[in-house]
C-alpha positions in Angstrom: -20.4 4.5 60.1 -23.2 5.9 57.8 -25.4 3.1 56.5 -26.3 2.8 53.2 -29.7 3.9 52.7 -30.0 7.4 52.3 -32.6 9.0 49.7 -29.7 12.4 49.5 -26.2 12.8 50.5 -24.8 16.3 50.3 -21.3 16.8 50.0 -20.4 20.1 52.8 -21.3 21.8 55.7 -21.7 25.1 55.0 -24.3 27.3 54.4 -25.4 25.9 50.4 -24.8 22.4 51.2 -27.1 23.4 55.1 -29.6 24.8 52.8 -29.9 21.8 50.6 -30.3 19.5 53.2 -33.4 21.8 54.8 -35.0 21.4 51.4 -34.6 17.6 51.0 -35.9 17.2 54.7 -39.0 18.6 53.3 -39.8 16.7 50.6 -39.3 13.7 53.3 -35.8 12.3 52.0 -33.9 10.7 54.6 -30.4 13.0 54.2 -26.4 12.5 54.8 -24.2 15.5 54.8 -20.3 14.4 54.2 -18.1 17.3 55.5 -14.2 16.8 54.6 -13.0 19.1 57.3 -12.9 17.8 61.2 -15.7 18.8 62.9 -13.8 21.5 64.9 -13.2 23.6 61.8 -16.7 22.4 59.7 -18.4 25.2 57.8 -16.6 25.5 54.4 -16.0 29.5 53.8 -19.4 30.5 55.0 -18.2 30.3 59.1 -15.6 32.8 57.9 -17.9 35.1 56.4 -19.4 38.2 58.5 -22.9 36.4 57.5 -24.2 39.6 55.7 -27.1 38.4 53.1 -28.3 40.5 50.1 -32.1 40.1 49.3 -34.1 42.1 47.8 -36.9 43.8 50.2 -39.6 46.0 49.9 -39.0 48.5 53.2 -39.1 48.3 56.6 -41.9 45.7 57.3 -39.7 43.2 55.5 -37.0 43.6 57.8 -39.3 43.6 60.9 -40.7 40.2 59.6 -37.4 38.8 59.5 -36.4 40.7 62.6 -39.2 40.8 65.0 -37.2 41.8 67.9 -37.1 45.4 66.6 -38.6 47.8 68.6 -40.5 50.8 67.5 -38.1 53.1 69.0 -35.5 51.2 66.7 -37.6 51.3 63.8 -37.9 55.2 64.4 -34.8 55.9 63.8 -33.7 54.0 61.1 -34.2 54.4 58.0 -33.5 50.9 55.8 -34.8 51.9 52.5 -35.6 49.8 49.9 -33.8 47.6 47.9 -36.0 46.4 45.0 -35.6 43.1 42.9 -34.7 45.8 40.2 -32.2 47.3 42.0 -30.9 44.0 42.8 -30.5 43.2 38.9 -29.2 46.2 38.2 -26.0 45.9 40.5 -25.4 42.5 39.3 -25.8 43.4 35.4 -23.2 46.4 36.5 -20.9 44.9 38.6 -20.6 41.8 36.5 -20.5 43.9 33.4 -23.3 42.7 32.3 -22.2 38.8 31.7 -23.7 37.3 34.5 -26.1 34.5 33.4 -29.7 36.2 32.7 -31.4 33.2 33.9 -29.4 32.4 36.7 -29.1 35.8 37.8 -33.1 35.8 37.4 -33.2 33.3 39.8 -30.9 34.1 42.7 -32.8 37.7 42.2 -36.2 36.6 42.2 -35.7 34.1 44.8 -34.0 36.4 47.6 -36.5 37.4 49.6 -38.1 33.8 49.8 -35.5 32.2 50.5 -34.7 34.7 53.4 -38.4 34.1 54.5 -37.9 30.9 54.4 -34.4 30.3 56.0 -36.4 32.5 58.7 -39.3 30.2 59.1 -36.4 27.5 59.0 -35.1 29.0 62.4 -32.7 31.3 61.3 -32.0 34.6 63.1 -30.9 37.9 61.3 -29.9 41.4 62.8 -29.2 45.1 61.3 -25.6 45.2 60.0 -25.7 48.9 62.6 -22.2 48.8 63.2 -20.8 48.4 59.2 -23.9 49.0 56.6 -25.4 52.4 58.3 -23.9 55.6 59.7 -25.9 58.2 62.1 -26.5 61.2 60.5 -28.5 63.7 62.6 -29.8 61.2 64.4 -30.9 58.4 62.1 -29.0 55.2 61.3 -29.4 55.4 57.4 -28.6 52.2 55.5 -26.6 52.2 52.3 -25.3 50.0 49.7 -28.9 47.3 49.5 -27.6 45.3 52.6 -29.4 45.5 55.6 -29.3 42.1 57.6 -26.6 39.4 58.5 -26.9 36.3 60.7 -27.1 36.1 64.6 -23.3 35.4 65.1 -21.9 36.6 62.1 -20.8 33.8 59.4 -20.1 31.1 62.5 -23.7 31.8 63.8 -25.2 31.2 60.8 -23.7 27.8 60.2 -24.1 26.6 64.0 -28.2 27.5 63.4 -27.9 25.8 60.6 -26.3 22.7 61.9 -28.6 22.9 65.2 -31.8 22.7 63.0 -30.5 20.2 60.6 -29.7 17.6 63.6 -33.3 18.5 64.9 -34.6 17.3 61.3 -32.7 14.3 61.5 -30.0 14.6 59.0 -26.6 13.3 59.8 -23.4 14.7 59.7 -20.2 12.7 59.0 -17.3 14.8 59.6 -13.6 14.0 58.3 -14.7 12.4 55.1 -13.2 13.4 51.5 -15.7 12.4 49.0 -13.2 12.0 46.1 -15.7 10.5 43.3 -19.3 9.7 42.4 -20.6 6.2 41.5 -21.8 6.8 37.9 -22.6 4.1 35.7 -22.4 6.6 32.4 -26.4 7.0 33.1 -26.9 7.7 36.5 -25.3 9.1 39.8 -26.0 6.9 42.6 -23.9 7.6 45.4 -20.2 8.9 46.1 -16.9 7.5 47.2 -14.8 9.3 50.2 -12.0 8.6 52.4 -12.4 8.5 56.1 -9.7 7.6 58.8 -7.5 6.7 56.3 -10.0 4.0 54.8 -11.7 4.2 51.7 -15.8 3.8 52.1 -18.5 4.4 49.7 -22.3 5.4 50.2 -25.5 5.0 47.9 -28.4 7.4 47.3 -31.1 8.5 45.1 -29.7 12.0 44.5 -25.7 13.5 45.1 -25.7 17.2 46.2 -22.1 18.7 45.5 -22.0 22.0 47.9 -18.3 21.7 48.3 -16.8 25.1 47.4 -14.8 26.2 44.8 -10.8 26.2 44.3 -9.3 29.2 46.1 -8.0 26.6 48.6 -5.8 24.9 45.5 -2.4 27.3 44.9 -2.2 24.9 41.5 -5.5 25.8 40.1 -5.5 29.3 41.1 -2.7 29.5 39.0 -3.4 27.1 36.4 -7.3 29.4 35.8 -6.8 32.6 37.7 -3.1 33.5 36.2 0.3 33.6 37.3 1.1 35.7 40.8 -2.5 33.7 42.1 -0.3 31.4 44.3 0.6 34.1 46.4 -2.3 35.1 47.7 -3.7 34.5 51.1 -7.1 32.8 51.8 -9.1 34.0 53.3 -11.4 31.3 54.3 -11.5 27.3 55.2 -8.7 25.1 53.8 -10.6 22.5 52.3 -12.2 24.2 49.6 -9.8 22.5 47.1 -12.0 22.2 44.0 -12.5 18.2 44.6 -16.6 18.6 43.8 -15.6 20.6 40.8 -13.3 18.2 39.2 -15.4 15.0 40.6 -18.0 16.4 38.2 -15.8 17.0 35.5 -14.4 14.0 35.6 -17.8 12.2 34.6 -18.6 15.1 31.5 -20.2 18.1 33.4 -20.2 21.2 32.0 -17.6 24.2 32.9 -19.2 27.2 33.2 -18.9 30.8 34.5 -15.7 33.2 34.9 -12.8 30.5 35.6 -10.4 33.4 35.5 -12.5 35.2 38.1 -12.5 35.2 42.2 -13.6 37.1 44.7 -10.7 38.7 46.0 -10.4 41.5 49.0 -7.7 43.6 50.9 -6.5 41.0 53.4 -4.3 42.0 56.1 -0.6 41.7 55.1 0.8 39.4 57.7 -2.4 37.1 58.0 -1.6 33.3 58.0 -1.8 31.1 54.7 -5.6 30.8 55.2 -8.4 32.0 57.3 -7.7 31.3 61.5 -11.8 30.8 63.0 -10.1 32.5 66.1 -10.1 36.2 64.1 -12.8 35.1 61.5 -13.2 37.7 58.8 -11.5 40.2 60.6 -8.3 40.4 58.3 -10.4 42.0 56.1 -9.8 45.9 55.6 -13.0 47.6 54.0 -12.5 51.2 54.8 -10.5 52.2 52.3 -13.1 54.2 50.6 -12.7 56.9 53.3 -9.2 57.2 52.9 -6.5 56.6 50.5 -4.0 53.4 49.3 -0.5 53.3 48.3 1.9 50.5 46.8 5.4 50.2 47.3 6.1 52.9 44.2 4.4 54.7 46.5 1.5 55.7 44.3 -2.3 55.1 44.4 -3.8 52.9 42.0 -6.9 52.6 42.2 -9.9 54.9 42.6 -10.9 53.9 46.3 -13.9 55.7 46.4 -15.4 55.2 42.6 -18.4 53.2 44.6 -19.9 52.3 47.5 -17.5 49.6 49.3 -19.8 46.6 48.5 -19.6 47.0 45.2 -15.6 47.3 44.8 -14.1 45.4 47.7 -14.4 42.1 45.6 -12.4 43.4 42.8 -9.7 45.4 44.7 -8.1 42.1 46.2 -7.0 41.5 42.4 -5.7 45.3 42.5 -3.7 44.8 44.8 -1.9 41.5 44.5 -1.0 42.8 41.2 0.8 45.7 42.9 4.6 45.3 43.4 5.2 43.0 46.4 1.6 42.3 46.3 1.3 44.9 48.9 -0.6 48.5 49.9 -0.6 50.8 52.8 -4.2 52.2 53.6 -4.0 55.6 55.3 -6.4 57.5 57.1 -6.5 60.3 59.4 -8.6 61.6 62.5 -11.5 63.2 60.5 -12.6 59.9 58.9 -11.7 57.6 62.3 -15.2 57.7 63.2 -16.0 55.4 60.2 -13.6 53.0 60.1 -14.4 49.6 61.0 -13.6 47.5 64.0 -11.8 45.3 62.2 -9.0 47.6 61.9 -8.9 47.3 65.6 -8.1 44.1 65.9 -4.7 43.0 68.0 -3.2 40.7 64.9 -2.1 43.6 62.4 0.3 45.5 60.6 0.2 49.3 61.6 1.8 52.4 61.7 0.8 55.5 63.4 2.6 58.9 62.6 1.8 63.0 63.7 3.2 64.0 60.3 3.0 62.9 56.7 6.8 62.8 56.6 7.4 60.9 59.5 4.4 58.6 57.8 6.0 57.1 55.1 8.9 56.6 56.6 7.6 53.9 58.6 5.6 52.5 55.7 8.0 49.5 54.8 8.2 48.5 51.6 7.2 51.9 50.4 9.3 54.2 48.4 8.7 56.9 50.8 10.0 60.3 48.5 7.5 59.2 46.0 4.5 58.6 49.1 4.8 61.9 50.1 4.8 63.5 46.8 1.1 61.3 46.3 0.1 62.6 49.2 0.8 66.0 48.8 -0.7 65.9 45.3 -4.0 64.0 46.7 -4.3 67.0 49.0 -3.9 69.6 46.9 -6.5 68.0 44.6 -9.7 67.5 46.9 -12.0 69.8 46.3 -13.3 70.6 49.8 -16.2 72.8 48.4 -18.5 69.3 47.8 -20.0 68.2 51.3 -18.8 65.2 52.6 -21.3 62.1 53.3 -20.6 58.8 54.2 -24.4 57.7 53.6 -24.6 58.6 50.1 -22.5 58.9 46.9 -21.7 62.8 47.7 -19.4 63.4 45.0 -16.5 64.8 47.2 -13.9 64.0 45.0 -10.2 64.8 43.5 -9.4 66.9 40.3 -6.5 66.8 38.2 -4.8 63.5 39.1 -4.1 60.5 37.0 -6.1 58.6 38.9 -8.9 60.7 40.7 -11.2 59.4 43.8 -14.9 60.2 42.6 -16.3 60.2 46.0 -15.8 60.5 49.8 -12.2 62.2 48.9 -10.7 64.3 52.2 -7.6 65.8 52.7 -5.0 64.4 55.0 -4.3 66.9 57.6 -5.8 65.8 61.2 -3.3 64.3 62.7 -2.5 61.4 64.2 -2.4 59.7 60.8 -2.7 56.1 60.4 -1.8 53.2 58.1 -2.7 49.3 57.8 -0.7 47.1 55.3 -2.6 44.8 53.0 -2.1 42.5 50.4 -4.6 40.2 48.8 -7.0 37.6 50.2 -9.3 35.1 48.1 -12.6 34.6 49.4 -13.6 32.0 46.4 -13.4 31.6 42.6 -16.5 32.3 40.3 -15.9 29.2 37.7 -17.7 26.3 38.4 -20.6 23.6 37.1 -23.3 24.5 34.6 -26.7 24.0 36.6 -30.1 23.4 35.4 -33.1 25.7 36.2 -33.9 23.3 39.1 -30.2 22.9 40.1 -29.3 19.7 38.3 -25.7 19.5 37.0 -25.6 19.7 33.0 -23.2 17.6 30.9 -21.1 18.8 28.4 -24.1 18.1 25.6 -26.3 19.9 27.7 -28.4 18.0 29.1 -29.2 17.1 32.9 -27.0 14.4 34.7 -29.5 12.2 36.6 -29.3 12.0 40.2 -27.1 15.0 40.4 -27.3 18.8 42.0 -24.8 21.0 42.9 -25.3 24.6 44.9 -23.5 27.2 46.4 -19.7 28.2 45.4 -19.3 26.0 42.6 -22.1 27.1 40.5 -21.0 28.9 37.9 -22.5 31.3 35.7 -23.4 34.0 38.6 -20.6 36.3 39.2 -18.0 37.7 36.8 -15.4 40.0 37.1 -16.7 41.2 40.5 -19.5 41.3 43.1 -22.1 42.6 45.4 -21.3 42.1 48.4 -23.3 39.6 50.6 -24.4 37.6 47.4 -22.5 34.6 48.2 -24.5 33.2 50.7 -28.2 34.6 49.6 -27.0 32.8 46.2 -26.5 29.5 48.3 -29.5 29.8 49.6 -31.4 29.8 47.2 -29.5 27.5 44.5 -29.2 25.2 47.7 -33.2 25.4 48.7 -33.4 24.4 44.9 -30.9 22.0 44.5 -31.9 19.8 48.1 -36.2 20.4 46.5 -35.2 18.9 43.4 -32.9 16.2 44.8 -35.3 15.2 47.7 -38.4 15.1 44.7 -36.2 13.1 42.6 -35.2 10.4 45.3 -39.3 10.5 46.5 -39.8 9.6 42.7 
């Protein structure tokens, strides 16, 4: 049993609601994190997450910093490239269509790299994404799409360092409890309400984090805000994320903000369970697609898999796809492009087929008209023009011509035998409406102005993402709105 004096209680586990409590520990608050999940599957969605991290960094000596395990024969030959704070902006301006928040997006861009730096000095370990962000191309390991780092141990890794560190600082950890309100006397929030073993307890503080995810977890709000059809999805991550911080907030006059029509949604293997199983982890994604082609039960493409590089499309193409008939596509591939297909692909739990012709093919694609999938096929063929070099590094340009829907880049034919397929459907990572926060991470109310006592980072900030995504900016942006969030909570309860 928690007592009752505590300067900041956080409400989560994972990495936002890990990165607020680092941040309060520093301005000497005395901090209580209250995870709703058992302590076996603690985390929230950022254990199920490969842990990759956009930040924006200058070259080389920035990754070393934050790696300094690299050796100089490493270092030799690879070449990470740059990824500046402008290029940062200008993926999220694009990729967003230009609706993401200026001055939120200002500062989850301008605070990337510290926040990396400091998660670093924190204890934190990073690594080059070799195996998924950089192909070797005459002998150098070329990194593309602006990520070059995840966590030591993927998404699980980075919440067990997190968790590690945080005990080491002191903070306690109360798993099993459902906070399902905050103790606000129309002024002030000055502690929360949760449910534990079936008994209803209540705690008091100085200053409420709410790091509790958004609502991808809740089949009645997906539908209610993200439309019809959103019930059927899988999910891809933790169960718990039900939307309880959202609607706690809510309930006391916060302010809705962001895209609450708007997820981040992926190709999700079709047979995966109802949500995300810690045993496979993220590996029910399927992110290779640009390299080869997809195909719904018509038997058509429809979409243009290789119009960017994967980071930038694979957060929209979930929604593609579960608005396909029978909420289903077959990616294919064959043996020119196997070389570049993930390992996640490889994994014992999924749906497959493997054929030596493209008429044998799609008859054992099920659920696929299979006169129509060859025709697409054929057509695709026909239409690459095999003149452009083909690059998996860069945008080459390799595309199709003539077709209704034409693949800009990476486009080969399929003739290299033995061809394979993977059935997909949709899987929702986490929903992009959420609480309207403050330049220092304080919860707004619905007249604008700062709810005392009260922070909120991490998935239920709204305001960042619309429409879509770059990859990996989920858990630099609860980073560093949870560094901010936990700074300002732990200054406000010192004060």
């Amino acid at each position: 049993m928690p007592d009752s004096n505590y300067d900041v209680v956080i409400i989560g586990a994972g990495n936002a609601a890990f990165s607020a409590a680092h941040a309060a520990v520093e301005q000497g608050s005395k901090v209580l994190m209250l995870e709703r999940a058992p302590e076996e599957e603690y985390g929230g969605n950022s254990r199920f997450t490969a842990g990759i991290i956009r930040f924006a960094f200058d070259g080389a000596d920035d990754i070393k910093r934050l790696v300094p395990d690299l050796t100089n024969e490493q270092l030799a030959k690879t070449d990470f490239g740059t990824y500046t704070e402008d290029q940062f902006y200008d993926d999220m301006f694009r990729v967003t269509s230009f609706r993401t928040d200026p001055l939120m997006c200002e500062t989850l861009v301008g605070g990337s790299k510290e926040a990396m730096f400091w998660l670093g000095e924190r204890g934190i370990k990073f690594v080059p994404i070799y195996g998924r962000q950089a192909f070797e191309i005459d002998g150098i390991f070329k990194f593309w799409g602006g990520l070059a780092l995840e966590s030591w141990g993927g998404g699980e890794g980075l919440v067990d360092q997190h968790r590690g560190i945080a005990i080491k600082e002191g903070v306690e950890i109360v798993y099993g409890a459902r906070v399902y309100e905050l103790i606000y006397d129309g002024h002030v929030v000055s502690g929360v309400r949760f449910k534990r073993n079936n008994k209803l307890e209540e705690v008091k503080a100085k200053a409420v984090v709410i790091a509790a995810g958004g609502f991808q977890a809740n089949s009645e709000m997906r539908t209610r805000y993200l439309g019809p059809g959103w019930e059927l999805s899988k999910v891809r991550g933790t169960r718990f994320n039900t939307g309880d911080g959202i609607k706690m907030a809510l309930d006391i006059g916060a302010m809705p903000f962001g895209n609450w029509s708007g997820c981040h949604a992926v190709g999700w293997e079709l047979n995966a369970p109802e949500y995300g199983d810690l045993a496979v982890g993220d590996q029910f994604q399927k992110h290779s697609y640009p390299f080869g082609v997809m195909v719904n039960a018509d038997g058509e493409r429809f979409v243009d898999e290789g119009a960017d590089f994967r980071n930038y499309t694979y957060a929209k193409y979930g929604r593609a796809i579960l608005g396909q008939p029978q909420q289903l596509c077959w990616q294919i591939f064959d043996q020119k492009v196997r070389p570049q297909i993930r390992d996640e692909y490889d994994i014992r739990q999924v749906t497959k087929v493997t054929a030596n012709t493209l008429e044998e093919l799609v008859e054992k694609l099920e659920g696929v008209d299979p006169v129509q999938c060859l025709k697409t096929l054929k057509e695709y063929n026909t239409a690459v023009n095999t003149d452009i070099p083909y690059n998996p590094n860069v945008l080459d340009g390799r595309c199709t011509e003539g077709l209704e829907i034409n693949k800009t880049n990476w486009a080969n034919t399929l003739d290299e035998p033995p061809y394979e397929a993977w059935a997909t459907t949709c899987g929702i990572t986490f929903t992009f409406g959420g609480l309207r926060v403050s330049e220092a991470g304080q919860v707004m109310d619905v007249d604008m102005a700062p709810i005392p006592g009260l922070y909120a980072a991490g998935e239920l900030v709204g305001g960042i993402f619309y429409f879509n995504y770059p990859g990996g900016s989920g858990l630099i942006s609860g980073a560093v709105f949870g560094k901010l969030a936990g700074t300002s909570a732990g200054q406000a309860a010192s004060s």
